[in-house]
N, C-alpha and C positions, 0 to 999 in steps of 0.2 A: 504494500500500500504506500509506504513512502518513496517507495522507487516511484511510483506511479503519478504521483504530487509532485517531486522533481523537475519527470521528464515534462508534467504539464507546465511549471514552472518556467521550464528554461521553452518549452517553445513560443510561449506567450511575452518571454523577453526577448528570443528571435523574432518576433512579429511585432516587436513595436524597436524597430530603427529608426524612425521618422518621426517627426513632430505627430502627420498624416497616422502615420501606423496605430498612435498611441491614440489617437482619436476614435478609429475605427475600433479599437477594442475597447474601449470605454463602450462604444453605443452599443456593441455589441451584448458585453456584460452586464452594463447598467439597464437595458431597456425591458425588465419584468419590473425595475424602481420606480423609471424617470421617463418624464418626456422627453425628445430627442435635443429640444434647446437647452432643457434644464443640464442633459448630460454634459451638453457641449459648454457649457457657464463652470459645471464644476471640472471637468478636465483642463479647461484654459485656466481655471486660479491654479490647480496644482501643476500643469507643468506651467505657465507663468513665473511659479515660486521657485519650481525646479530649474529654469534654463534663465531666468533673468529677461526673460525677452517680454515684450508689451502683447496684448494679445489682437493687436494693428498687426504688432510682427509675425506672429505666429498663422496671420491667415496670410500673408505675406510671404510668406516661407515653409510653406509645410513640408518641407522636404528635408529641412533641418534637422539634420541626424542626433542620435540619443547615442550618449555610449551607456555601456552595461550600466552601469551602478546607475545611472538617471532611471533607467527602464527598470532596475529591480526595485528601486525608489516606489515608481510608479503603480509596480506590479503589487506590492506591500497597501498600498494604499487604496488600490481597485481592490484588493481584498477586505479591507476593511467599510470602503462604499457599500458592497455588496453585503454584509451584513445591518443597512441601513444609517450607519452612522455618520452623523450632516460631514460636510464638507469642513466646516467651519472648527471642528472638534479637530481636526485630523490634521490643520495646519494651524490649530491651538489660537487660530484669529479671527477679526469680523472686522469688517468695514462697519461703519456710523456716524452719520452727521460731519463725515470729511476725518475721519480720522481713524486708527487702528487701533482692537482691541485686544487685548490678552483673554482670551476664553477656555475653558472646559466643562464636562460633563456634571460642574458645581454650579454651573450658571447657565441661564437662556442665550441663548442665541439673540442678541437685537436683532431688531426685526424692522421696517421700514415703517410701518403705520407709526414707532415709537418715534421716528427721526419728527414726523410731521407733528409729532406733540412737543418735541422740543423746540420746533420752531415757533411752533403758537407761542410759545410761554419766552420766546427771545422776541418774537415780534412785540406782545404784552408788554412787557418790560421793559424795552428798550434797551437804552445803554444807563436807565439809572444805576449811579453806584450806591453801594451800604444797602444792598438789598440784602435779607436773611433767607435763604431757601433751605427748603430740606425735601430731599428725597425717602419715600415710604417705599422700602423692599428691593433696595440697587439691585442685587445680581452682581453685575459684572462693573457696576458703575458707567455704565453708556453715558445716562442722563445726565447726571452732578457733573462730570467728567466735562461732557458736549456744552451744558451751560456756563461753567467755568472756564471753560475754554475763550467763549463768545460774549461776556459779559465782564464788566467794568468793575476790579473793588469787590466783588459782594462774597458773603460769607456763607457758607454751601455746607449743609450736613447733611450724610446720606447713613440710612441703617437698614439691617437685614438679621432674619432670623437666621443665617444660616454662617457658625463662623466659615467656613472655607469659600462661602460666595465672598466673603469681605477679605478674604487674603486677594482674591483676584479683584476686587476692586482698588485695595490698598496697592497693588503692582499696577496697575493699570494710571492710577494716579503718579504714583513716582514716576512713569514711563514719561508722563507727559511734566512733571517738577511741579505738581498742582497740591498745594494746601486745602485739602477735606476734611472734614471732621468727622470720620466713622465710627460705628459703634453699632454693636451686636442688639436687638433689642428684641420683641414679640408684641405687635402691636392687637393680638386679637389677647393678648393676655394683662395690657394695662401697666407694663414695668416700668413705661415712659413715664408715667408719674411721681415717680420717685426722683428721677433725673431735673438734674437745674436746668430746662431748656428756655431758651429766649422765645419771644415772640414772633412768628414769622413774617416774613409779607407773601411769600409763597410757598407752600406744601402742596408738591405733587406724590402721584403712585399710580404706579401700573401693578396693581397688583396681581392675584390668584384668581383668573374670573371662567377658568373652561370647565363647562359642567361636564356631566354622563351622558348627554345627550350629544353634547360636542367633541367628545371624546371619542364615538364614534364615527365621526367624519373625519378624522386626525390623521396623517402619514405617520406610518410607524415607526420612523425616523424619528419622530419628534415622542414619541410613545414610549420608544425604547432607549431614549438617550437622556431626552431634559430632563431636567428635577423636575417630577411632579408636586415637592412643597409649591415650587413658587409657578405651577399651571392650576392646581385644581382645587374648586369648592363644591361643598354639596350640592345636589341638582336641588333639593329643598331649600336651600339659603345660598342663592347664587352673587347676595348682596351684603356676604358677612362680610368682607375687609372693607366694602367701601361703606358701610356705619359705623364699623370701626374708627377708621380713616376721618369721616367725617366729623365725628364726636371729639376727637381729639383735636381736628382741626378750631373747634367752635371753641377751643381754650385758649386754640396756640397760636391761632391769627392775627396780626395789626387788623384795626379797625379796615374797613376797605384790602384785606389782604385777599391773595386768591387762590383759590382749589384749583386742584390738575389734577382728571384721571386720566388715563385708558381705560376702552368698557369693555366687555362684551356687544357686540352687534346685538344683540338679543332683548338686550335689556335698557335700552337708553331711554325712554319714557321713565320705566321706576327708577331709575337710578335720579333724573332732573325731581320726581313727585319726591324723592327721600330726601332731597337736597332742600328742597322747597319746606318742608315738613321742618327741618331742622333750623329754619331760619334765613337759609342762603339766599341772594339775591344776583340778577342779573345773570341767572343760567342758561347757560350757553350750549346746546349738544351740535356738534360738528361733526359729519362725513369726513372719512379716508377719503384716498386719490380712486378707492375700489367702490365709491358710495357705498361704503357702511358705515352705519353709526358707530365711532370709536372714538372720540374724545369727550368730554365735557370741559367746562368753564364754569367757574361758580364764584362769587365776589361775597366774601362776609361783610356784613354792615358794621356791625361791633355794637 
């Protein structure tokens, strides 16, 4: 049997000498996964990463030969695609909001509908300085990370139940020389009360919103890799971290400060009624670039 894994081994690195070669066994191997663009998006980031070349160059040149160790690279890595595991795991990064992240199977994947809520909340804001944000549930630190980036002065805290998602957002932070204030917390458990927190002018969170219903619409890529702490709530309380979230906001707000989720599709009607219910004013639910409801806006009066 392992003679047998070998000889497949070595002819499947004789079949990819070319940029071209390596392409055609990807769609080859990948297409019971993937659509054929999708194949072709994740073979161009990994040989990209592998050969240095732009992927202008690489449709440019596909004739651009592989020696061994590139092609056994390659071969190691369509082996682990084909076990479902994203792309993004496997070269330990993610593109977000213009910038590189350090990822693993400790944190989500950013995701694009997230980029367009961080822009909401730069466009919101502007370039005021001495603004206090905090982030509910970083992950990987995408968001704190991307607003700090793009804003002026302001003092940024992001926190997560999980310590090893905050190792990777504490590395992610240093990567870029950015002063955040992390800290481990559980916000459906109330420990943040105990904590000296300031008052914010913005608290955003994307937090845990895929039900059992949505769960089976899911690639199993995402099923079998993400951390489901930070995917899922019960199909019966699909609205527990953002009353959570919310409750804690109506403490921790400036007068006129503002809320930031991500939603579910599903639910953005109760989500703006539970917002309204608590006090919130000037609620706002906003469409993805996919028209679906995935954002909110919400303004505390104080």
């Amino acid at each position: 049997m392992e003679i047998h894994r070998t000889k497949v081994a070595f002819m499947f690195i004789c079949c990819m000498k070319t940029v071209k070669d390596a392409f055609d066994v990807f769609k080859n191997k990948l297409a019971p996964l993937y659509e054929v663009t999708e194949i072709e998006s994740i073979a161009s980031l990994l040989i990209e990463e592998l050969t240095g070349l732009s992927r202008t160059q690489l449709k440019a040149f596909p004739e651009r030969g592989l020696n061994v160790v590139q092609s056994e690279r390659l071969l190691t890595q369509l082996s682990c695609l084909k076990t479902g595991m994203p792309v993004q795991y496997i070269l330990e990064s993610a593109h977000f909001y213009g910038s590189d992240f350090k990822v693993n199977p400790s944190v989500l994947i950013p995701r694009p509908e997230t980029e367009e809520l961080v822009d909401w909340i730069l466009k919101t804001i502007g370039h005021q300085p001495y603004q206090k944000i905090l982030d509910i549930g970083t992950g990987s630190g995408c968001i704190p990370i991307s607003l700090k980036l793009n804003t002026i002065d302001n003092e940024i805290f992001a926190l997560d139940i999980s310590p090893k998602a905050l190792e990777v957002a504490v590395a992610n932070a240093k990567l870029n020389n950015l002063d955040i204030s992390f800290f481990e917390a559980d916000i459906l458990n109330h420990d943040l009360t105990a904590r000296s927190l300031p008052e914010f002018n913005v608290i955003v969170s994307n937090p845990p919103y895929v039900t059992e219903t949505d769960k089976q619409q899911m690639h199993q890529n995402v099923l079998d890799f993400e951390p489901h702490s930070a995917l899922f709530v019960p199909q019966s309380n699909p609205l527990l971290f953002y009353v959570a979230i919310a409750n804690f906001a109506v403490t921790h707000l400036v007068q006129n400060g503002y809320l930031f989720f991500e939603i579910n599709e599903s639910y953005g009607p109760e989500t703006v009624d539970m917002l309204a219910a608590k006090g919130f004013a000037d609620i706002e639910l906003r469409k993805d670039l996919a028209g679906k409801d995935r954002m909110i806006r919400a303004v505390w009066p104080g």
